[in-house]
Structure formats: C-alpha cells, structure tokens
C-alpha positions in Angstrom: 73.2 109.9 86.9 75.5 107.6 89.0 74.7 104.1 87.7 75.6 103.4 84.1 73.2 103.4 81.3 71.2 100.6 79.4 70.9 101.3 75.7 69.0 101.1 72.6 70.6 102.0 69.7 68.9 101.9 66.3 70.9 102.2 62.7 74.1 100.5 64.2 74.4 98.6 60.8 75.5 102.8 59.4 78.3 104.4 59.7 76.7 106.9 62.3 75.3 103.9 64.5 78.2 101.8 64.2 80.3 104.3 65.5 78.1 105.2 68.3 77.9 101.6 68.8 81.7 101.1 69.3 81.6 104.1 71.6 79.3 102.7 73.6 80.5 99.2 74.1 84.0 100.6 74.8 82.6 102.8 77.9 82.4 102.5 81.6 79.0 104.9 81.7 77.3 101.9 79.4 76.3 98.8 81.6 74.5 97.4 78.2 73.3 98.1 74.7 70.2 96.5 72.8 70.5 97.0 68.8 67.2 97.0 67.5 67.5 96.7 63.2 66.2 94.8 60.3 69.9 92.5 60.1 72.6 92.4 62.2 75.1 94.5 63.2 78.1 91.9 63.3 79.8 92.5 67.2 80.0 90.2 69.5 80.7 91.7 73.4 79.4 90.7 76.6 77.3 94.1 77.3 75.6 94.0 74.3 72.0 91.8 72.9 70.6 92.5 69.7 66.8 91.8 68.4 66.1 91.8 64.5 63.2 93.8 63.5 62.2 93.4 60.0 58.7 96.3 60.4 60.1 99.4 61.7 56.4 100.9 61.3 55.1 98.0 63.9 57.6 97.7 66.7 54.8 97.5 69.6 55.5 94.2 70.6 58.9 95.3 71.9 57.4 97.5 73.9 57.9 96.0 77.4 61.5 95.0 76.0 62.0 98.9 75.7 60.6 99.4 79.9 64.0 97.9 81.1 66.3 100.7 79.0 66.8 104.2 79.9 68.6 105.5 76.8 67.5 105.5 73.7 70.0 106.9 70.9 67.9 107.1 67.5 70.8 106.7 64.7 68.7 105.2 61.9 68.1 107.5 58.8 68.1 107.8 55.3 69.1 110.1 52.8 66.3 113.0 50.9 68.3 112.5 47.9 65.8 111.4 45.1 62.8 111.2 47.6 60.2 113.7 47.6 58.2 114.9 50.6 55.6 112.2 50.9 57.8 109.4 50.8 60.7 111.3 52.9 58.4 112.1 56.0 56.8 108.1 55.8 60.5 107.2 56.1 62.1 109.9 58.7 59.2 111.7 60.5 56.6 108.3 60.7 59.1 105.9 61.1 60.9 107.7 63.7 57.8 108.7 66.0 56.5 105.2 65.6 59.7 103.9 67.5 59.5 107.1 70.0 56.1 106.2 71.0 57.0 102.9 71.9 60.3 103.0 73.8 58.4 106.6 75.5 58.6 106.7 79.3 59.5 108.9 81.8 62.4 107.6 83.1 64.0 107.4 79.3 65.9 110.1 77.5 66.0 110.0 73.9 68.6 111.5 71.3 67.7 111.7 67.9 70.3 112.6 65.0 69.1 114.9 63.2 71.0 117.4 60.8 73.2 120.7 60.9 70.7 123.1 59.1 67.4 121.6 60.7 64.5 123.7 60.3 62.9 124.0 63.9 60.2 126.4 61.8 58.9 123.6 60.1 58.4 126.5 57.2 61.7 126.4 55.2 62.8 126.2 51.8 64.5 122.7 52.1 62.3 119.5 52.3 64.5 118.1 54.5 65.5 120.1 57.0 61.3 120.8 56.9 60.7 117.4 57.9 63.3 117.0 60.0 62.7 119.9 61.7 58.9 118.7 62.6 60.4 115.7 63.2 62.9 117.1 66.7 59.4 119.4 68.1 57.4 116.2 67.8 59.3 114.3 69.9 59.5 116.7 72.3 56.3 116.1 73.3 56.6 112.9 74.3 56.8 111.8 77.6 60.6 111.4 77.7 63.1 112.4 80.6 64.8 114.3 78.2 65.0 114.7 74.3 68.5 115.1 72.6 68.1 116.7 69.2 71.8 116.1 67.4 72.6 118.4 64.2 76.3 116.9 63.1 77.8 118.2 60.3 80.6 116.5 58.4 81.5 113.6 61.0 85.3 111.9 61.0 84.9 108.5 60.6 86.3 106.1 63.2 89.9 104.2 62.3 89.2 100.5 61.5 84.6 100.6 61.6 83.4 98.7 58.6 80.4 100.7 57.6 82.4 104.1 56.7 80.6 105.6 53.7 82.8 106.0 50.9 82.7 109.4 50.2 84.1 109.9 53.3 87.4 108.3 52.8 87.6 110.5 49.7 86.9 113.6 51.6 89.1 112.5 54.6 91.1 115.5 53.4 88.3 118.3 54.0 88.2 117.7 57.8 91.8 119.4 59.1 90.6 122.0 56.4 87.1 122.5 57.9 88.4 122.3 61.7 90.5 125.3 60.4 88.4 127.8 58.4 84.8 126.8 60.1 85.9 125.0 63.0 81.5 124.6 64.2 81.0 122.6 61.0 83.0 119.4 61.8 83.6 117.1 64.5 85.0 113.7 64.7 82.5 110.4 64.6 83.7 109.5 68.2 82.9 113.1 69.6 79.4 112.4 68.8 79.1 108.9 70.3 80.8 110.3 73.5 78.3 113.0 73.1 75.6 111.3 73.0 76.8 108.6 76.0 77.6 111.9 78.1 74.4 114.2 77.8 72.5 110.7 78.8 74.3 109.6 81.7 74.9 113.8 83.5 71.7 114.7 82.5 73.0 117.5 80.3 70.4 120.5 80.7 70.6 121.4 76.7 67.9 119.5 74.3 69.7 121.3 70.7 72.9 119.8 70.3 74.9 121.4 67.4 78.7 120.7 66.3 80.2 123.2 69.0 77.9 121.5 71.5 79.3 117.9 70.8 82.7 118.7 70.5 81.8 120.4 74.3 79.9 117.6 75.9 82.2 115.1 74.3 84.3 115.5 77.3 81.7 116.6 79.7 83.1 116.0 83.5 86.0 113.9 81.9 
C-alpha cells in the first residue's frame, strides 16, 4: 500500500471504536474515516464524515457510500452476558455479516474484533466464543482483499477517551501485572488501533491476529 487509507469504522461511540477512532484520525496512513452508528460519535476533524444509521440489520442503501472505502475496521459489539444463543448470534453473527455483505469488495479489507479465546471450531463449550468463532470463518468467505480477525484480551485504555468502561479504570492496576506474568494476554488500546491501521495499509499476510500479533504489527515498518 503506498497511498493512505479511507475508513469505515463501526462502534466508535465504545471504548474499543473510540480508541481506534483517535488512532486513526491522528495518523498519516489514514487519508479519511466514515463512522457509520446509530448516534454520534462527538469529534470533529477535517478527515473524518460520519452517517447515523439507526437499522444495523438494513444498511443496503449505503452500499455505494461503502464503494469509495478500502478499509473497513468492524468495532461494534456487545457483550454475551445475560443473552442466550439466539438472541446473541441475531446481535454479533447477523448483524455483523449483514454490514460485511454490504461494504464486501475486492478491493476492501476488513478487520473484525473478535475475542481472545474464539472458537474457530464453531463446536465449543462457550456460547460465545461459539458464535464468534462462526462469525471470523464466515467472513472469510466474502469477497474481501483480506479479512483481519482480532482476538484482544484485556486492552489499556487510552489517557483522556471519554467512552473508557469503568471497570477498566478499576482494573488499571492488573495491566503492569498481566504484561509481567502473561505478557500474550494484554496489550494497550492504542497497540490495537495501530494494529489494525498497519495490517490494512502493508497488506500484513496474517488473517488471525492475537495479542502477541498486535503488540508486533503495532509497529509494523515503523
């Protein structure tokens, strides 16, 4: 890749998109973002547009929008807890092929977040990592570029982001600990957004990205 990229970024009003988000509008590999979500995200900058999408199951008429973008970096998600299967797949697996289908073209790569602990199987013990799982070898057939599958596991929030989940400032403590004992469970929130700008813009041969592979790619050719 030598020119730099034009982005969609979904879920930029989480703490996972956010960060991304300010990652990307703070690079020289990102000519422009579009943030696709149901409210908005609250930046201003001059690279960046945003289009509010209440119907995240019928997002076809943005599909010519999606033509002019070659990046696509799927941080929108919800949490299993309290869900069962049903209702968990409509809202990770449907939802999240729905979008793929739409913004799908062969001159796009994709990267999804998934989870540490994905089940590529699709056979597992844990609903989630089930669903999610079926979720990363769907996508893969799609007629993407190239699919980026990311499995983060406890993320370091970004100084100064306003969407920080709470229990992260709590367990702000846990990360030197973690980077310590189980250094390939942990990596900091901006690691991943310079992951994810990276893999897109050098074409980064890998689809699975786990911690280790962030943290690496993070600083791909810097």
């Amino acid at each position: 890749m030598t020119t730099p990229l034009n982005i969609i970024i979904t879920g930029a009003t989480g703490m996972v998109g956010e960060g991304v988000l300010h990652e990307c509008l703070n690079s020289d590999m990102v000519a422009s973002v579009l943030v696709v979500g149901r409210r908005s995200c609250g930046y201003q900058h001059p690279k960046l547009k945003e289009i509010l999408h209440n119907d995240f199951f019928n997002i076809s008429a943005l599909k010519d929008t999606f033509k002019n973008y070659d990046t696509c970096l799927f941080c929108l998600g919800v949490s299993s807890v309290g869900m069962n299967e049903v209702d968990f797949s409509h809202m990770t697996y449907e939802l999240t092929m729905h979008f793929a289908e739409q913004c799908a073209h062969e001159g796009m790569s994709f990267s999804y977040i998934s989870g540490a602990g994905t089940d590529s199987t699709e056979k597992g013990r844990l609903m989630w990592a089930r669903v999610k799982g079926k979720t990363e070898n769907d996508l893969q057939k799609l007629p993407f570029k190239k699919v980026y599958l990311y499995r983060p596991g406890m993320l370091k929030p970004t100084p100064g982001l306003k969407n920080t989940l709470k229990y992260y400032k709590y367990l702000g403590w846990l990360y030197p600990v973690l980077k310590l004992v189980a250094p390939n469970t942990a990596s900091r929130l901006s690691e991943l957004g310079q992951s994810m700008i990276r893999t897109a813009y050098y074409q980064y041969p890998g689809s699975i990205i786990e911690v280790k592979d962030i943290i690496k790619t993070a600083q791909l050719n810097a």
